[in-house]
DOVEXKE-962840 format. One record per residue (C-alpha): residue in three letters; x, y, z. Coordinates in steps of 0.02 Angstrom, whole numbers, plus 50000, padded with zeros to 5 digits. Last residue first. Layout:
BEGIN
<atom><res>ALA</res><xx>X</xx><yy>Y</yy><zz>Z</zz></atom>
...
// end
This chain:
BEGIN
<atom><res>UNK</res><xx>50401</xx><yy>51383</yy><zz>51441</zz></atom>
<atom><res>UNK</res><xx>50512</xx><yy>51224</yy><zz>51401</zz></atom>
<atom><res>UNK</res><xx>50486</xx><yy>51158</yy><zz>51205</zz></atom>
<atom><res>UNK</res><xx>50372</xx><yy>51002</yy><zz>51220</zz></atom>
<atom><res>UNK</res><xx>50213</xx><yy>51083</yy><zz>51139</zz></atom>
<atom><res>UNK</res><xx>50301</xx><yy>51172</yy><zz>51025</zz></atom>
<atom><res>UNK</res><xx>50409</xx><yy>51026</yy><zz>50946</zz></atom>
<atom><res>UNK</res><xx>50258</xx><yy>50930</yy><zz>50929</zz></atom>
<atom><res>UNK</res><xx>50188</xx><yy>51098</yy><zz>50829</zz></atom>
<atom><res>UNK</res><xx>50340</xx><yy>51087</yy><zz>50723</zz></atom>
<atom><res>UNK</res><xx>50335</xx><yy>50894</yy><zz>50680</zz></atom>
<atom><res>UNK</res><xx>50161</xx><yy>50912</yy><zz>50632</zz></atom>
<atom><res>UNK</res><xx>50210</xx><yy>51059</yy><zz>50500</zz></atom>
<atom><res>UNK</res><xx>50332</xx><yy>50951</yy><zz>50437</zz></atom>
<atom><res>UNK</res><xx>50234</xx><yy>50787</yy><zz>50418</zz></atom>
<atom><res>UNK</res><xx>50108</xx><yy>50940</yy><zz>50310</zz></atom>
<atom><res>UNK</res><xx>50222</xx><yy>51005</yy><zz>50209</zz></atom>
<atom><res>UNK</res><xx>50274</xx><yy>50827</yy><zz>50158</zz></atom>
<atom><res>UNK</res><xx>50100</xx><yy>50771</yy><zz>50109</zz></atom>
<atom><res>UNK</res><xx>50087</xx><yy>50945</yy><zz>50003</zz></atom>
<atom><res>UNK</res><xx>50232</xx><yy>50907</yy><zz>49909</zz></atom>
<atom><res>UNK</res><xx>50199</xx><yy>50736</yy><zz>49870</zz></atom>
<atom><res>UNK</res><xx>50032</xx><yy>50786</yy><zz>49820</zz></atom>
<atom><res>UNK</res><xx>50106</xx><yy>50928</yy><zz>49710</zz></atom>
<atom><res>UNK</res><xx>50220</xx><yy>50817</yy><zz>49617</zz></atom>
<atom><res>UNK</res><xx>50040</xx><yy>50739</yy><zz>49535</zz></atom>
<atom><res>UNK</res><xx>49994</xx><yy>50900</yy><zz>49481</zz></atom>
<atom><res>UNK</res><xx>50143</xx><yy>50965</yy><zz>49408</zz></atom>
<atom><res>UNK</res><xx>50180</xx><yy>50812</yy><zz>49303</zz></atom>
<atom><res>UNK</res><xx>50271</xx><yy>50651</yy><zz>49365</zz></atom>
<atom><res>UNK</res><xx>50150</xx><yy>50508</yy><zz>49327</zz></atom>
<atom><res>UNK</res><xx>50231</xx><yy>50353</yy><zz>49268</zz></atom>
<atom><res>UNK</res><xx>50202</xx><yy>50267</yy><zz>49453</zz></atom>
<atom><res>UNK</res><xx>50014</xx><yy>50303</yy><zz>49438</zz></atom>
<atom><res>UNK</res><xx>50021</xx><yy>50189</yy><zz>49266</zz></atom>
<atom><res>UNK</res><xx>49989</xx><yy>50264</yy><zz>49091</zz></atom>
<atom><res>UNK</res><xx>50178</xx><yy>50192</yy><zz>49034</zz></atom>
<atom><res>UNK</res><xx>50268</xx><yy>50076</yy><zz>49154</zz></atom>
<atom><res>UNK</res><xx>50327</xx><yy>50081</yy><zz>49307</zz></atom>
<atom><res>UNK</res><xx>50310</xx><yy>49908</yy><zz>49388</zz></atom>
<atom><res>UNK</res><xx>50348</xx><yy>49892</yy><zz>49566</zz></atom>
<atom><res>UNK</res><xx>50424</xx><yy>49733</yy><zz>49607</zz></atom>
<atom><res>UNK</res><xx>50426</xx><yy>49644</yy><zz>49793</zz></atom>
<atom><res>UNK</res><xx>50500</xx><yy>49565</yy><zz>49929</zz></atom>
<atom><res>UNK</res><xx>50696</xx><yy>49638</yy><zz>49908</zz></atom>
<atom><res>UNK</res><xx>50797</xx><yy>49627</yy><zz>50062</zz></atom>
<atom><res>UNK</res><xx>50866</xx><yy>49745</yy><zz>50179</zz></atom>
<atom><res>UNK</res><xx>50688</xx><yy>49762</yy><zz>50282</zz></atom>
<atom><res>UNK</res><xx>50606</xx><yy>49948</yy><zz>50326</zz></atom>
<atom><res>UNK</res><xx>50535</xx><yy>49971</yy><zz>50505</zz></atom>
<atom><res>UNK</res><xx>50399</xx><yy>50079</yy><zz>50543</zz></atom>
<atom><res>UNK</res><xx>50367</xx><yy>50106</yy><zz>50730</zz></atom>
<atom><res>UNK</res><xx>50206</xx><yy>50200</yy><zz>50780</zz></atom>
<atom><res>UNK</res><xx>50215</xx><yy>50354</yy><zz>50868</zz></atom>
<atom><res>UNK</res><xx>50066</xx><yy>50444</yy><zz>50802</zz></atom>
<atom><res>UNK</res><xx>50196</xx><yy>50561</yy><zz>50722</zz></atom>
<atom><res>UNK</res><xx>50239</xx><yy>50395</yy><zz>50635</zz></atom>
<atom><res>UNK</res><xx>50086</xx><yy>50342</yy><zz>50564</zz></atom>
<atom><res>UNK</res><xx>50042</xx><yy>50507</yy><zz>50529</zz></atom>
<atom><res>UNK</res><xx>50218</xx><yy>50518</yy><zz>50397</zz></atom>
<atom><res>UNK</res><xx>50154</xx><yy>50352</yy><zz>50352</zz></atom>
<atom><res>UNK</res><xx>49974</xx><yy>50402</yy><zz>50297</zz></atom>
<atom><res>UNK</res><xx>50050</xx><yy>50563</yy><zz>50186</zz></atom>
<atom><res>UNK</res><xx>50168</xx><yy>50454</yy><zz>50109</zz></atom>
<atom><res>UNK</res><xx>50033</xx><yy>50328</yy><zz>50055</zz></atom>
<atom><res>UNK</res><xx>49932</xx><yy>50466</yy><zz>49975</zz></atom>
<atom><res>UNK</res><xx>50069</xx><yy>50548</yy><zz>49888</zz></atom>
<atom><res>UNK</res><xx>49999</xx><yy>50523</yy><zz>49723</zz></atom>
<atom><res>UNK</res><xx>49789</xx><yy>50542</yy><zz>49661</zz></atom>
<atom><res>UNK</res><xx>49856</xx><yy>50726</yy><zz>49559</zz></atom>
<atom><res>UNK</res><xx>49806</xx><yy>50817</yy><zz>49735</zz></atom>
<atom><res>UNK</res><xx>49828</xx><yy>50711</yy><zz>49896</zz></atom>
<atom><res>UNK</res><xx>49707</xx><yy>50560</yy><zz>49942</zz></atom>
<atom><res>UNK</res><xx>49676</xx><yy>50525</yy><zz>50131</zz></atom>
<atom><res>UNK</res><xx>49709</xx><yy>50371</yy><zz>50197</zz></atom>
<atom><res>UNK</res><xx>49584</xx><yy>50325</yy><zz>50344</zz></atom>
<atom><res>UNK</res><xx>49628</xx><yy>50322</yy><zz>50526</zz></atom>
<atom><res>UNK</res><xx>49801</xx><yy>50314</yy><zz>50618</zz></atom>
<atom><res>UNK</res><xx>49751</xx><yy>50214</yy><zz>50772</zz></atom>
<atom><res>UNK</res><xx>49640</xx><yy>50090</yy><zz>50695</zz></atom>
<atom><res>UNK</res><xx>49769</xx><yy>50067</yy><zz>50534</zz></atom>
<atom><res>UNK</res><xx>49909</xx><yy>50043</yy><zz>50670</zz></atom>
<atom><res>UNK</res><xx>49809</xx><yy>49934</yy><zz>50771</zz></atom>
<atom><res>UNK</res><xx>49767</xx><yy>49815</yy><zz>50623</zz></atom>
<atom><res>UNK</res><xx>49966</xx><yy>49755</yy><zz>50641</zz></atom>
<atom><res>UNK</res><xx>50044</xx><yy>49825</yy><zz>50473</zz></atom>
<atom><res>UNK</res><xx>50100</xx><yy>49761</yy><zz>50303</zz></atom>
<atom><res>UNK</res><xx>50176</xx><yy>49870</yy><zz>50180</zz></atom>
<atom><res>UNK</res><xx>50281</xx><yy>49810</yy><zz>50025</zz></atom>
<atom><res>UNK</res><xx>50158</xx><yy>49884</yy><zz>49887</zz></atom>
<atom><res>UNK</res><xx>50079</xx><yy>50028</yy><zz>50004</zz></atom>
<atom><res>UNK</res><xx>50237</xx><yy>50119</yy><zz>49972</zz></atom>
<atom><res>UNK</res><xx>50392</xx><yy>50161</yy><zz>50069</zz></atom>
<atom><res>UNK</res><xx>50468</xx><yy>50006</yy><zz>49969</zz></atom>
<atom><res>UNK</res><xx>50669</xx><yy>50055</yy><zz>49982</zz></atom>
<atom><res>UNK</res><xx>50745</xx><yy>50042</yy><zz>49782</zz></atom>
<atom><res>UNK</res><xx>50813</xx><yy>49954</yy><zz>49691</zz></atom>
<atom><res>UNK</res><xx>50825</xx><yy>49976</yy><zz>49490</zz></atom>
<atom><res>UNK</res><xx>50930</xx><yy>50131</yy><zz>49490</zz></atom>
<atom><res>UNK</res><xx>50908</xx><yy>50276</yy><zz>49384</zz></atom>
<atom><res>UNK</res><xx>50744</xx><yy>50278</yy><zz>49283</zz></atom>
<atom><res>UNK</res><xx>50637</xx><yy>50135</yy><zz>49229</zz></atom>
<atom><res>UNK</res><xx>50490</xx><yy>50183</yy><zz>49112</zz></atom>
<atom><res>UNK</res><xx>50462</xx><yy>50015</yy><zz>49003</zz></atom>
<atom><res>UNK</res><xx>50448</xx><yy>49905</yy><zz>49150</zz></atom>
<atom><res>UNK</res><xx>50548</xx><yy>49833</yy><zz>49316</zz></atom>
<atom><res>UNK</res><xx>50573</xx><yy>49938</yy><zz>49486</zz></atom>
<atom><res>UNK</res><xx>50636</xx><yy>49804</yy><zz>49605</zz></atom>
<atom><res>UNK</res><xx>50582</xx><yy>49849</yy><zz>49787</zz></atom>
<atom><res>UNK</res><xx>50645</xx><yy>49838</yy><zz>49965</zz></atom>
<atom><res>UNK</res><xx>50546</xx><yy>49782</yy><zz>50106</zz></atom>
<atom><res>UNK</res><xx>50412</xx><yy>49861</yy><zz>50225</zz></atom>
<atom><res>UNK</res><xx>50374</xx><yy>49818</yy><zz>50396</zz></atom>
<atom><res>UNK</res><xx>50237</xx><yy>49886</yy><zz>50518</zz></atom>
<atom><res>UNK</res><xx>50196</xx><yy>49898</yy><zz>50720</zz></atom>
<atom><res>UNK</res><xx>50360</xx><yy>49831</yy><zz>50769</zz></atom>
<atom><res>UNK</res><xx>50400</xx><yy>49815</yy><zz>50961</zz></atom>
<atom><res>UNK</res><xx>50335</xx><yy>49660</yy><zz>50967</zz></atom>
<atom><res>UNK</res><xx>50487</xx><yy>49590</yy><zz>50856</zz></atom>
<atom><res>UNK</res><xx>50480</xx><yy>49411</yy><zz>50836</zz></atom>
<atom><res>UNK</res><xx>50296</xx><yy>49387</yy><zz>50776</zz></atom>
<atom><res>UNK</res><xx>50329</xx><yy>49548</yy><zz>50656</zz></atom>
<atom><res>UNK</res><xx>50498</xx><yy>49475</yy><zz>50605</zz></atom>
<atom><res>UNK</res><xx>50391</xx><yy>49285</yy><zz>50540</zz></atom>
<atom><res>UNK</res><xx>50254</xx><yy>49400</yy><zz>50458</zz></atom>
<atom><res>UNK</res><xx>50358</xx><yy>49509</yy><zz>50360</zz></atom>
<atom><res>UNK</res><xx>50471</xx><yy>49335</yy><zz>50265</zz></atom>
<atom><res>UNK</res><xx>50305</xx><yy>49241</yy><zz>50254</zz></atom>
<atom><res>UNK</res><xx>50220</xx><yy>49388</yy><zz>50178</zz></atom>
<atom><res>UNK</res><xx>50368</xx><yy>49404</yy><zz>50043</zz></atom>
<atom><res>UNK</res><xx>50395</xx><yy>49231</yy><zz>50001</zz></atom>
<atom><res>UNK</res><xx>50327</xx><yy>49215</yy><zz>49834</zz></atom>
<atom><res>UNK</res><xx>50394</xx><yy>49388</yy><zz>49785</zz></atom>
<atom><res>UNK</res><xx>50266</xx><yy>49509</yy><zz>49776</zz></atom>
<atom><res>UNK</res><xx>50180</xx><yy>49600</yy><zz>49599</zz></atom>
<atom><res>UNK</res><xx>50132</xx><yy>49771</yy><zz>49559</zz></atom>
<atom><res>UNK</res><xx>50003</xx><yy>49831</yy><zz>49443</zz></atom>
<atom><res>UNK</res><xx>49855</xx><yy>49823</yy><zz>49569</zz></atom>
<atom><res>UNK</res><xx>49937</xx><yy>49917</yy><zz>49708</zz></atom>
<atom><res>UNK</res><xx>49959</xx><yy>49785</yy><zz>49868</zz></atom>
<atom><res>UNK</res><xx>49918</xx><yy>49787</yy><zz>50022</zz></atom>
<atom><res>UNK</res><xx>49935</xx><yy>49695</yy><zz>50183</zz></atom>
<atom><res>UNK</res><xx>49842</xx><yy>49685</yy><zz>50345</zz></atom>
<atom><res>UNK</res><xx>49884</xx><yy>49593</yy><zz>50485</zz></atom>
<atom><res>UNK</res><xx>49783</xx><yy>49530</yy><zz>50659</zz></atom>
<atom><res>UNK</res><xx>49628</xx><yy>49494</yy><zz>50546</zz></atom>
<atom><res>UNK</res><xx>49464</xx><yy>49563</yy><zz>50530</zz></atom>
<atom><res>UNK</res><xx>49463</xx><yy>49654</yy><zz>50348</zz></atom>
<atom><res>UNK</res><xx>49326</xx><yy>49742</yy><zz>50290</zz></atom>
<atom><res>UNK</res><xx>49365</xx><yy>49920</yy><zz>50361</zz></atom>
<atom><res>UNK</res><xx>49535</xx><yy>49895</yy><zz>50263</zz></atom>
<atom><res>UNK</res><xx>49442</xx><yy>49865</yy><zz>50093</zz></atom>
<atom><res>UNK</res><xx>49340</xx><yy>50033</yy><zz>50118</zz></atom>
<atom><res>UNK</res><xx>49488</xx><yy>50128</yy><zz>50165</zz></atom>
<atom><res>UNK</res><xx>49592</xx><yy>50069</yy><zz>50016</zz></atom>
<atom><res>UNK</res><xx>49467</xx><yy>50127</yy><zz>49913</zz></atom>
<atom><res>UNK</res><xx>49441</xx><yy>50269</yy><zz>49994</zz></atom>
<atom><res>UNK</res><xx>49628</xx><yy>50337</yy><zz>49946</zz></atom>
<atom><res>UNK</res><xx>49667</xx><yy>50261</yy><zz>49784</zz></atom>
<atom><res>UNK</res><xx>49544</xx><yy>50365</yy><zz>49711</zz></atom>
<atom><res>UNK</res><xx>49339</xx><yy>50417</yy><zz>49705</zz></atom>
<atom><res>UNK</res><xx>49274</xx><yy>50313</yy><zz>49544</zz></atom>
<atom><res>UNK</res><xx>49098</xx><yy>50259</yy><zz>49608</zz></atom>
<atom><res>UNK</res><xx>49135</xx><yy>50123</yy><zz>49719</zz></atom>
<atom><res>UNK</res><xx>49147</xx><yy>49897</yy><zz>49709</zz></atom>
<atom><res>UNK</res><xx>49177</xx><yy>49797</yy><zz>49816</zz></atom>
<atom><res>UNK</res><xx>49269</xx><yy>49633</yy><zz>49747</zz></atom>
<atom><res>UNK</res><xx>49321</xx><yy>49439</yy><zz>49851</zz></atom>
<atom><res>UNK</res><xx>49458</xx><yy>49318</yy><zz>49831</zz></atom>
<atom><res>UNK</res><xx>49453</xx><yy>49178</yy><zz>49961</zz></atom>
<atom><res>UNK</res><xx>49417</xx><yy>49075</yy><zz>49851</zz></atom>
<atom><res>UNK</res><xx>49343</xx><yy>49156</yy><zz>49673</zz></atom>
<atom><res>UNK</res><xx>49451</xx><yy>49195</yy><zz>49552</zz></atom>
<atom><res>UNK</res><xx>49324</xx><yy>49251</yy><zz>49404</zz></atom>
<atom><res>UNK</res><xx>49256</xx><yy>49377</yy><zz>49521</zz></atom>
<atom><res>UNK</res><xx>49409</xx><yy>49483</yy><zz>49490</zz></atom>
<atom><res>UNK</res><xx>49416</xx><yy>49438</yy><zz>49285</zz></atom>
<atom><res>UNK</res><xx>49239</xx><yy>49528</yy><zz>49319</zz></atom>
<atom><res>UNK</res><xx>49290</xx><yy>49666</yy><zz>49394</zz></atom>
<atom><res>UNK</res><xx>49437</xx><yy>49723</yy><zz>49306</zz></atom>
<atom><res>UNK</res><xx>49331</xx><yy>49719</yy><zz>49154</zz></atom>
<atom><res>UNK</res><xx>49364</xx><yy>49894</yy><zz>49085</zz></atom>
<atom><res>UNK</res><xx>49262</xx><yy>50051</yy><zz>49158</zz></atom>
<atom><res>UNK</res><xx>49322</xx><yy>50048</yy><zz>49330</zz></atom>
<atom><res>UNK</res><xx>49232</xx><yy>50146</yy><zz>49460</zz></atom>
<atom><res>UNK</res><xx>49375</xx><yy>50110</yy><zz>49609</zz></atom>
<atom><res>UNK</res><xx>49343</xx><yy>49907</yy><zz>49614</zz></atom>
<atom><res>UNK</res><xx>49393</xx><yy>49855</yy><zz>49778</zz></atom>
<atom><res>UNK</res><xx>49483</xx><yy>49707</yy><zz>49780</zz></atom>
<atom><res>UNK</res><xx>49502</xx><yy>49601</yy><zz>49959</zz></atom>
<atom><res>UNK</res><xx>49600</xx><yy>49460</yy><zz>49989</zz></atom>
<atom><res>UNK</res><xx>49558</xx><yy>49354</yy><zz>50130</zz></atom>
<atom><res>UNK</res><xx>49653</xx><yy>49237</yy><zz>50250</zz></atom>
<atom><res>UNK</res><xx>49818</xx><yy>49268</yy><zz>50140</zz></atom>
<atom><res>UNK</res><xx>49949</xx><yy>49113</yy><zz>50105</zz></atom>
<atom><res>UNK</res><xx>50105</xx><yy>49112</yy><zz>50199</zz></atom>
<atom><res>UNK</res><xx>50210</xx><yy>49030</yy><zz>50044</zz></atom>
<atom><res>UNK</res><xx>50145</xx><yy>49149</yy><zz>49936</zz></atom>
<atom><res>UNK</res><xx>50061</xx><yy>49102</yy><zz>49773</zz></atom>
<atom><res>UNK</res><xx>49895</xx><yy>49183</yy><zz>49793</zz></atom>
<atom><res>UNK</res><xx>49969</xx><yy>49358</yy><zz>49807</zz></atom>
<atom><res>UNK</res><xx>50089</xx><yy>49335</yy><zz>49661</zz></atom>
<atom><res>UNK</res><xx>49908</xx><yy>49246</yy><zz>49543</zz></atom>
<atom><res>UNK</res><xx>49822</xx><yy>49421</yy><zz>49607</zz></atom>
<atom><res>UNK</res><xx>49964</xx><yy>49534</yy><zz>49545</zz></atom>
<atom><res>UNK</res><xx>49970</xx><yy>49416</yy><zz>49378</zz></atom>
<atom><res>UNK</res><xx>49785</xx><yy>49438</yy><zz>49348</zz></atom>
<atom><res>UNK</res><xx>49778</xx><yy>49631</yy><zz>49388</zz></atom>
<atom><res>UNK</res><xx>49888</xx><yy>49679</yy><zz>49271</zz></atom>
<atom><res>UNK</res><xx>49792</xx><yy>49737</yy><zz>49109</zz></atom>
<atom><res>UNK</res><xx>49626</xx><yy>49736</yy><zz>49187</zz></atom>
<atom><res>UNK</res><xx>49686</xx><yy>49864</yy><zz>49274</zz></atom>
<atom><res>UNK</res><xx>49547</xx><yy>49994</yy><zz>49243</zz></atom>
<atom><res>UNK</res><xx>49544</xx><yy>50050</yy><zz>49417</zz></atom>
<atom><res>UNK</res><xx>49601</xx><yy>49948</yy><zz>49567</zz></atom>
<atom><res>UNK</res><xx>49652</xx><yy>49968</yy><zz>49764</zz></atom>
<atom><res>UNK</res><xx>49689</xx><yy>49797</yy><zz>49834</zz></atom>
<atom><res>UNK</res><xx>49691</xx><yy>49736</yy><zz>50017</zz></atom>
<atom><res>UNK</res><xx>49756</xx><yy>49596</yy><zz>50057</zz></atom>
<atom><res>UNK</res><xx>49711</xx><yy>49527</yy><zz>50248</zz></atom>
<atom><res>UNK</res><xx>49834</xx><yy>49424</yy><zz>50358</zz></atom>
<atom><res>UNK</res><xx>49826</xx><yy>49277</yy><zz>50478</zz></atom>
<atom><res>UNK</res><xx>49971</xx><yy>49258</yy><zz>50603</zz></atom>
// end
């Protein structure tokens, strides 16, 4: 099954070489990989263009994670789409590992994996479950049927917020045992960030799954 990446970036010049060098060395290899450029001002996109292949930049006026992931995923045209953040790297055989139980398991709309934390900002344990857009790869239904991503306050929560409509919607997410991926937390990255702000995107994707939940629960409760 052919497969998109789609890549969310600002000013990661610093990483986004070795998370593009990961994607390009998996065993399934990607039909199209896709960076949008969120209004950097370092060089991410010209050590982008430098690539080449099937490697490709759009560029945006600095807007978040959110619409930059949209406007990668409404240029993709294959059966799966993948993402990645642009500081985190896959294992080499993560897509072929998600690809080969999505063609044996129909009933699976998306699959995440397990991730190793690694960097100078590691707290508690090193492993942990992938709910993040890092590990994800979906059927292009689920995308179609959900809609955009839509960024919470501090730029964080954004992908929690998507999954939580993902499921109401009544698609099935299934998480894998193994670990396909590493999520680097380091200092100045989006995983770093833990102030007010950015805890009150989490917060507010969370009130909102639960607020869902309670109206579903209204509309099937007997009269």
């Amino acid at each position: 099954m052919k497969y998109s990446v789609v890549i969310p970036a600002y000013n990661a010049a610093k990483t986004i070489n070795e998370t593009l060098e990961a994607v390009l060395a998996q065993t399934a290899s990607p039909a199209d990989v896709i960076v949008v450029d969120d209004g950097s001002t370092d060089n991410t996109r010209h050590l982008v263009e430098n690539f080449g292949g099937c490697v490709r930049v759009l560029s945006q006026s600095n807007s978040g994670p959110g619409p930059a992931t949209n406007l990668g995923m409404r240029e993709t045209d294959t059966p799966l789409i993948a993402m990645v953040d642009a500081d985190d790297l896959w294992l080499p055989h993560k897509m072929h590992r998600q690809i080969e139980y999505l063609e044996a398991n129909d009933s699976c709309d998306g699959v995440f994996a397990q991730m190793e934390l690694f960097g100078d900002r590691i707290q508690g344990a090193p492993i942990q479950e992938g709910w993040t857009r890092t590990t994800m790869v979906i059927r292009r239904s689920v995308y179609e049927g959900v809609g955009d991503v839509v960024d919470q306050p501090g730029m964080i929560g954004e992908m929690i917020d998507w999954m939580a409509r993902a499921r109401d919607g009544g698609f099935n997410l299934v998480m894998l045992p193994e670990v396909l991926a590493r999520r680097r937390v380091a200092r100045g990255t989006l995983s770093d960030r833990r102030d007010v702000e950015s805890n009150r995107g989490y917060v507010i994707a969370a009130r909102a799954a639960l607020l869902r939940k309670r109206e579903r629960m209204k509309e099937t409760a007997p009269q």
